[in-house]
Phi, psi and omega in degrees: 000328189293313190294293179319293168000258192313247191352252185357295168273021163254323177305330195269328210273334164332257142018295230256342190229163188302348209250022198320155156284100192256144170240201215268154176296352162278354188274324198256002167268344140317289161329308195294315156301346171253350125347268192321297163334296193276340175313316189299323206285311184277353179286327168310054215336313160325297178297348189257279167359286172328276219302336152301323172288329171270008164224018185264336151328273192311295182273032145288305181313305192291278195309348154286311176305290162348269165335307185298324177298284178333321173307337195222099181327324200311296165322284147297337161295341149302312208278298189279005128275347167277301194320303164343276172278002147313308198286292167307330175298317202274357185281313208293331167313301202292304183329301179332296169350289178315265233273351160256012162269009200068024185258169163206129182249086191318161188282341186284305171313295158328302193272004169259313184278317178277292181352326210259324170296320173258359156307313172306298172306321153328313195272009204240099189292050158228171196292124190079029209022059179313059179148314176286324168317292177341282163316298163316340189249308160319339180261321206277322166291004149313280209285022155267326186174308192310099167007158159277269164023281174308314182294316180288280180333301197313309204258344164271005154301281204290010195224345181279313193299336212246338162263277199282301180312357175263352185282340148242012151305296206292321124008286183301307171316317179273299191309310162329311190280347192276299180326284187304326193115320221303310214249000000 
């Protein structure tokens, strides 16, 4: 819910300056298509069955835990402020990106092309959304200004920092903590 947010209001501040983002005229018969999809899915009796079965589990799980937070300011004002400042470090990552190939993006844009990128990657049955993240992110600073060249450079820059280099840091980390006992 927090990541809409946050679209919604990098998009009005986008939206607000001369550079708006436009995307590609394939971008919105994509959308319309996966409209359509889930309209089916769900117009089906088979599919709302899936969709029950597959989700009724996960927010059983969820909505306690929920509850729990909520109870305690404390606890949520950690959550939705670490969640905050991740999402910025990972904008501010990208931005860096951009600006050490020699691109330049306002920063409101950036953060509207990941916000919209790692929604997409989220929805993607791969580990880390792998391949759609990219895609998504490469396309959306195309359609911001950014070269493609640059763009593509930037953001497969920005996924060895933000992906793939923490996988042997954690790596390293977990056998150290399994070697001490810890875990």
């Amino acid at each position: 819910m927090l990541h809409i947010a946050l679209i919604v209001v990098f998009v009005a501040i986008t939206g607000s300056q001369d550079h708006s983002l436009r995307p590609p005229t394939w971008a919105y018969f994509v959308i319309a298509a996966l409209v359509v999809i889930v309209l089916i899915v769900v117009a089906i009796p088979a599919g709302r069955r899936l969709l029950g079965a597959r989700l009724t589990p996960i927010v059983g799980q969820v909505i306690p835990r929920l509850l729990a937070v909520v109870q305690q300011p404390r606890k949520l004002a950690e959550g939705i402020g670490g969640t905050l400042f991740l999402t910025a470090c990972y904008v501010l990552c990208l931005a860096a990106c951009i600006r050490a190939l020699g691109g330049s993006v306002p920063i409101a844009s950036t953060a509207v092309v990941y916000l919209t990128g790692s929604a997409l990657g989220s929805a993607v049955p791969t580990p880390g959304g792998l391949g759609a993240v990219e895609a998504a992110l490469s396309a959306g600073l195309t359609a911001a200004g950014l070269p493609g060249a640059t763009a593509v450079s930037a953001v497969l820059l920005y996924r060895t920092l933000t992906f793939w280099l923490p996988v042997p840091l954690g790596w390293g980390a977990f056998n150290f903590l399994e070697r001490r006992h810890y875990l």
